[in-house]
C-alpha positions as CSV (number, residue, x, y, z in Angstrom):
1,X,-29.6,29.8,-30.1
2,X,-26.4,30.4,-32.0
3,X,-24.6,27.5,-33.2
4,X,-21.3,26.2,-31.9
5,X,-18.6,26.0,-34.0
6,X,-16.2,23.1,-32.9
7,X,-13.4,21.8,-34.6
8,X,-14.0,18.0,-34.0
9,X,-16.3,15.6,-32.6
10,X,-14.5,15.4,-29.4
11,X,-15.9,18.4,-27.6
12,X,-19.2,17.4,-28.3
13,X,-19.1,13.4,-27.7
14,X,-20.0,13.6,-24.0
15,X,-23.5,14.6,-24.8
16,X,-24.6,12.2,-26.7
17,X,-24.5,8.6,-26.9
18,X,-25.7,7.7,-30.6
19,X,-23.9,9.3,-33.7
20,X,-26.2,9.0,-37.3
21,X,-24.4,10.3,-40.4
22,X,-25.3,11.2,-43.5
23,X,-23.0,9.8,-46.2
24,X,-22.3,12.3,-49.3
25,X,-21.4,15.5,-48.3
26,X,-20.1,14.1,-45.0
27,X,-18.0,10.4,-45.2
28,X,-17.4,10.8,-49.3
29,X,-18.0,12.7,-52.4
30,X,-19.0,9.8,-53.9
31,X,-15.5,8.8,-55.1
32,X,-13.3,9.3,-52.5
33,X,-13.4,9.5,-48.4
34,X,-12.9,12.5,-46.9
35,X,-9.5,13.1,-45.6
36,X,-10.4,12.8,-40.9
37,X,-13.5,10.0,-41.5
38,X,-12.1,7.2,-40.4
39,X,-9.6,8.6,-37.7
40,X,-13.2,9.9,-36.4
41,X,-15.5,6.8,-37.1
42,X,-12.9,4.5,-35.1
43,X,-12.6,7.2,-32.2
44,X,-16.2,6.8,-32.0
45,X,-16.2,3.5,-32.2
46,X,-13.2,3.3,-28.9
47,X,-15.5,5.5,-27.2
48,X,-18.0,3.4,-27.1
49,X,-20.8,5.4,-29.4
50,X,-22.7,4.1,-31.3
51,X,-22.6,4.8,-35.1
52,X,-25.4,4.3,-38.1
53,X,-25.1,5.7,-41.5
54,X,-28.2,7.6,-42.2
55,X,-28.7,8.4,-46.0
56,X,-31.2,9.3,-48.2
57,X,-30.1,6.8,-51.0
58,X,-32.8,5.4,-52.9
59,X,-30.7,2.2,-53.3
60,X,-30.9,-0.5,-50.5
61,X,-28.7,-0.8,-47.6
62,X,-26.7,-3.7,-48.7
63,X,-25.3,-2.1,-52.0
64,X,-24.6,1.1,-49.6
65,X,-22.4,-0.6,-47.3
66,X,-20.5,-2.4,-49.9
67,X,-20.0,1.0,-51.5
68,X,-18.3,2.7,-47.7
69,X,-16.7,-0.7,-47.9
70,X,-14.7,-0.3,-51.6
71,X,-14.5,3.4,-49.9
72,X,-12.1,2.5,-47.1
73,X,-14.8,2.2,-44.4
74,X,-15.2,-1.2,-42.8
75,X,-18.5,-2.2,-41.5
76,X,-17.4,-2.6,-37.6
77,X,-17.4,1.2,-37.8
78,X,-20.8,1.5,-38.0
79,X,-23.6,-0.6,-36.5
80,X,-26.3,-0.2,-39.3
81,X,-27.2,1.1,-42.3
82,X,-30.4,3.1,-42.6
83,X,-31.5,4.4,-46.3
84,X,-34.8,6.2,-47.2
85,X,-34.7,3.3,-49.9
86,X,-34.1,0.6,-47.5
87,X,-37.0,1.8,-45.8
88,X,-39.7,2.8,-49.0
89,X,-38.9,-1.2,-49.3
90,X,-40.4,-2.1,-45.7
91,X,-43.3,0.2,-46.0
92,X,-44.2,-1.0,-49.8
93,X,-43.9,-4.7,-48.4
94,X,-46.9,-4.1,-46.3
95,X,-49.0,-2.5,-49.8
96,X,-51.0,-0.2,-48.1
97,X,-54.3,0.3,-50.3
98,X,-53.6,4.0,-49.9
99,X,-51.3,4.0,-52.8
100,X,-53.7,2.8,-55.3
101,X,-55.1,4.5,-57.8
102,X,-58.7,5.1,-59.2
103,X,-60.5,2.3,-59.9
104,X,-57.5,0.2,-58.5
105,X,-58.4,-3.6,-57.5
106,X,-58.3,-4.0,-53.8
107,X,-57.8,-8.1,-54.5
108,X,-55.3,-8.1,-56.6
109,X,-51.4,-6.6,-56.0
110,X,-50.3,-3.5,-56.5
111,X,-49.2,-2.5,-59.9
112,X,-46.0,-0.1,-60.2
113,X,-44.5,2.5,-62.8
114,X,-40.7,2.5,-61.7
115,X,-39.8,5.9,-63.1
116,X,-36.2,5.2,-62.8
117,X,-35.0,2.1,-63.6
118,X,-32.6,-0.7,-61.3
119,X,-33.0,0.9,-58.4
120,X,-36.4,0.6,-58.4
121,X,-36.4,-2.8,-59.1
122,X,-34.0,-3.9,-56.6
123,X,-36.3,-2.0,-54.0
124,X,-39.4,-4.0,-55.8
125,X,-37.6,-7.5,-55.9
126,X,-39.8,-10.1,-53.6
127,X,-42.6,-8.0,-52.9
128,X,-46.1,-8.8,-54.0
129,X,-46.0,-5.8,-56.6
130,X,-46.3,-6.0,-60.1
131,X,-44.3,-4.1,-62.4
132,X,-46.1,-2.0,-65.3
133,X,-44.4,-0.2,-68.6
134,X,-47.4,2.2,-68.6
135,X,-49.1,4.8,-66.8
136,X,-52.2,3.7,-67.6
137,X,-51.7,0.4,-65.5
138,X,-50.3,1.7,-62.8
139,X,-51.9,2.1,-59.4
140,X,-48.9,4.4,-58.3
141,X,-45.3,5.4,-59.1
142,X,-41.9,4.8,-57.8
143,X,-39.0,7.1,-57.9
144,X,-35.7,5.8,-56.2
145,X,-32.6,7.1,-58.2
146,X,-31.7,8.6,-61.5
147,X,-28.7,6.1,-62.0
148,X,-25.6,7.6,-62.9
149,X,-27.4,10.2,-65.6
150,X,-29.8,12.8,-64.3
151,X,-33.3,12.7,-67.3
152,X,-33.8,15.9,-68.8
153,X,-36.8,17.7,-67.0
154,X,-39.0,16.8,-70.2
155,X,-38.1,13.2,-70.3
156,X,-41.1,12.5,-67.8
157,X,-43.2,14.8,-68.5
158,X,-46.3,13.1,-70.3
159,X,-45.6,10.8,-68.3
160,X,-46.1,13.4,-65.3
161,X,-48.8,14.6,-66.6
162,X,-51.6,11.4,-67.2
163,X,-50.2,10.3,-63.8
164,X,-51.5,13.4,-62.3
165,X,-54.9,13.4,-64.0
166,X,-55.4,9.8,-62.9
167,X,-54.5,10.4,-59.2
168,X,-51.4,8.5,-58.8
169,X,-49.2,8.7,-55.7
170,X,-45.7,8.9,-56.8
171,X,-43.5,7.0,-53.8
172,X,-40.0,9.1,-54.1
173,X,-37.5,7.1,-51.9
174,X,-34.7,9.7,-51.8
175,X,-36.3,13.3,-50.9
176,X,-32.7,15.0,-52.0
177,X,-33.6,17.8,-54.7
178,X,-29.1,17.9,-55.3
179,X,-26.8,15.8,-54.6
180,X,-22.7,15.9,-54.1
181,X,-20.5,14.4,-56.2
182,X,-17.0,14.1,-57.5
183,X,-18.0,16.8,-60.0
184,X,-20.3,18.4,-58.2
185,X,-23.6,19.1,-57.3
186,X,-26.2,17.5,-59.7
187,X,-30.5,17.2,-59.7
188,X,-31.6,14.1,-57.5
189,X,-34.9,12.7,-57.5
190,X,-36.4,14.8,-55.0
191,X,-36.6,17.3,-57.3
192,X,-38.9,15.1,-59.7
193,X,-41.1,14.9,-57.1
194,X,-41.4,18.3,-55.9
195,X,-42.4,19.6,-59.7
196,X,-45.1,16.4,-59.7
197,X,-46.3,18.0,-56.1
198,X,-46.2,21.8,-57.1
199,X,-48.6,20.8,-60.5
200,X,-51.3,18.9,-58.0
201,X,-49.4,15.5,-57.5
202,X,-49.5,13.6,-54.7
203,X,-46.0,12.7,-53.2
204,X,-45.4,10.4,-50.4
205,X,-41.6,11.0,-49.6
206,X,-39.8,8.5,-47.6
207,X,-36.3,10.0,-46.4
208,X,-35.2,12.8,-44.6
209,X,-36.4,15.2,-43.2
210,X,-39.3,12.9,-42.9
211,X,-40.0,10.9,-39.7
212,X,-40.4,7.3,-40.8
213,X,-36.6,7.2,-42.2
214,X,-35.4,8.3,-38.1
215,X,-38.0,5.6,-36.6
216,X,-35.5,2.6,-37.7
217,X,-32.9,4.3,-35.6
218,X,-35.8,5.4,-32.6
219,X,-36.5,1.8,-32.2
220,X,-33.1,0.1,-32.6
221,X,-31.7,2.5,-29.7
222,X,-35.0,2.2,-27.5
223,X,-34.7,2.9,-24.5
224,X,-32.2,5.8,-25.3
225,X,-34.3,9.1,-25.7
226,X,-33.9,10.6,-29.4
227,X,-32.0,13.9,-27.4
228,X,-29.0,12.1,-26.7
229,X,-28.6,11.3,-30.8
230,X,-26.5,13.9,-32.8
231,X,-27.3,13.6,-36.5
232,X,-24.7,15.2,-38.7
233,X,-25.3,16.1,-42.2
234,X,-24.8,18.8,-45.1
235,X,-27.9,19.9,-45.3
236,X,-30.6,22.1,-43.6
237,X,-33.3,21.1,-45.2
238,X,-32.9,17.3,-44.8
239,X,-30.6,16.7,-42.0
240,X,-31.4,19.4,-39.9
241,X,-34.7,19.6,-40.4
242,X,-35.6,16.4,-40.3
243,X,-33.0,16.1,-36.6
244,X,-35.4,18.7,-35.0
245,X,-38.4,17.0,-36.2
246,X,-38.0,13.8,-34.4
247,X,-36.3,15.8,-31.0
248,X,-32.7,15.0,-32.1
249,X,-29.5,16.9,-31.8
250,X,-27.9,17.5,-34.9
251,X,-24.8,19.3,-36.4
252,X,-24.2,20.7,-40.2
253,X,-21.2,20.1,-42.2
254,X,-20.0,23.1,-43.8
255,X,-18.5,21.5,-46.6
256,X,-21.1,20.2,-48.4
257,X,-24.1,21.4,-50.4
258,X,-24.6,25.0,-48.7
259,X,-20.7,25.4,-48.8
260,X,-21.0,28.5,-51.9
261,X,-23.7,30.0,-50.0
262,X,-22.1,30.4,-46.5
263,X,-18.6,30.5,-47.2
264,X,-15.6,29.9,-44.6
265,X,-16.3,30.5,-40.5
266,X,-13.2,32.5,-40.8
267,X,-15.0,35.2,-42.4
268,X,-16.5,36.6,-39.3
269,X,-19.4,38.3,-39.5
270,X,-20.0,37.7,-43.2
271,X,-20.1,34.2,-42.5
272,X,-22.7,34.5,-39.3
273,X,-25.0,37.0,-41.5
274,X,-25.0,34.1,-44.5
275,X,-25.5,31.3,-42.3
276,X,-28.5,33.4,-40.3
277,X,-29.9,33.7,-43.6
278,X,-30.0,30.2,-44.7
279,X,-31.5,29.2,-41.7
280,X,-34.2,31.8,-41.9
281,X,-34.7,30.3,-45.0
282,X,-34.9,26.9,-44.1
283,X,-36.4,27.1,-40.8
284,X,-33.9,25.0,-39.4
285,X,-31.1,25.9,-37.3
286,X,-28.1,23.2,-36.2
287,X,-26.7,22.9,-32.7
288,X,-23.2,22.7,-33.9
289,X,-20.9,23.1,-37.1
290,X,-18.3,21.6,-38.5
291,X,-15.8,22.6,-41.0
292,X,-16.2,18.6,-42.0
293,X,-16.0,15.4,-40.2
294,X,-13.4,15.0,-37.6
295,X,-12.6,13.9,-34.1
């Protein structure tokens, strides 16, 4: 079915009762709000919707929300803040053996290479999980953000390398392979992960476009059935894909990460020939577009 084009929120609001949006790319840039979001999050709000931010930031909830907060975005305009990192934490806290590696001690906790560096540890902090400096103590790896400087692709890559020849699972809590900013697009850690997958690794993503992330919102709405949620986000891959997945309605922001690639909708037919291509490409196709986020 051919996606609808509308103009704000407001056309489409009747349908659905529960509104999750992704953050960059949609609310901010990373520095800056984008110019209709809170107009839009308060006329939610007034009619009656309900609202969670649904990101895949390796960094927990709480620092997220102060962020929307220094932003400009209060925290009554929202009821919750779901992150793929928030998340990684709850599943890590219940250290499934799965994740350790050969020869790994069943009695004993789970030892951890954080591949990044605060993040990580924040995610880390009160579990019973032991941080390691080295690969060869590690039972697995976590990768939650590269900070505010991207590695170089070599930085990790003997690292990479005797991780994959031991068998570790590398845990990546934010599944993004770019990511928008104030200058631009830059690498994000789900591109790490995807080289350690495409050279035999073993990757265990938490974030969209996989389920687990979508389950916090599932079971905080229960009994409302996933087809009356709209999940709006900049990406096909991730927001889109991961929407369908889980039997959720969902609507793609043109302005964000595919915004090169398909241009303006005022380009007629260029525009629907680009955007029927991505979506071949991705497999994924929205319900709705929007130029960006607006009521």
């Amino acid at each position: 079915m051919k996606p609808v084009l509308l103009e704000g929120l407001s056309a489409a609001a009747p349908r659905f009762d529960v509104f999750a949006l992704d953050q960059y790319g949609v609310l901010h840039n990373g520095t800056e709000l984008y110019p209709a979001v809170l107009d839009c999050l308060a006329a939610l709000r007034d009619a009656g919707k309900r609202v969670f931010i649904l990101s895949n930031s390796g960094k927990r909830k709480e620092s997220n929300a102060a962020r929307l907060t220094t932003l400009g975005i209060p925290p009554e305009l929202y009821e919750d803040f779901v992150t793929s990192g928030e998340v990684a934490r709850a599943f890590l806290g219940d250290a499934p053996d799965e994740l350790r590696g050969e020869g790994g001690n069943s009695g004993k906790p789970l030892r951890c290479l954080a591949l990044g560096g605060a993040a990580e540890r924040a995610l880390l902090d009160g579990l019973d999980i032991d941080l390691v400096d080295d690969v060869s103590q590690a039972d697995f790896m976590l990768l939650a953000s590269f900070g505010e400087m991207p590695p170089a692709a070599d930085e990790f890559l003997s690292i990479l390398i005797q991780a994959g020849n031991k068998g570790l699972t590398l845990v990546c809590a934010n599944p993004d392979v770019t990511g928008i900013t104030a200058d631009g697009l830059q690498p994000a850690p789900g591109a790490l992960a995807a080289s350690y997958e495409e050279a035999g690794g073993r990757v265990l993503y938490v974030g969209k476009p996989h389920p687990l992330v979508y389950r916090s919102i599932l079971e905080a709405i229960a009994p409302t059935p996933a087809d009356r949620v709209l999940a709006i986000g900049d990406s096909l891959a991730h927001d889109v894909a991961g929407a369908a997945g889980v039997g959720m309605a969902s609507a793609l922001i043109l302005q964000g990460i595919h915004c090169d690639d398909l241009g303006s909708p005022d380009d007629g037919p260029n525009f629907e020939n680009r955007l029927a291509r991505l979506t071949r490409h991705y497999q994924a196709t929205p319900g709705f577009l929007l130029r960006s986020l607006a009521w």
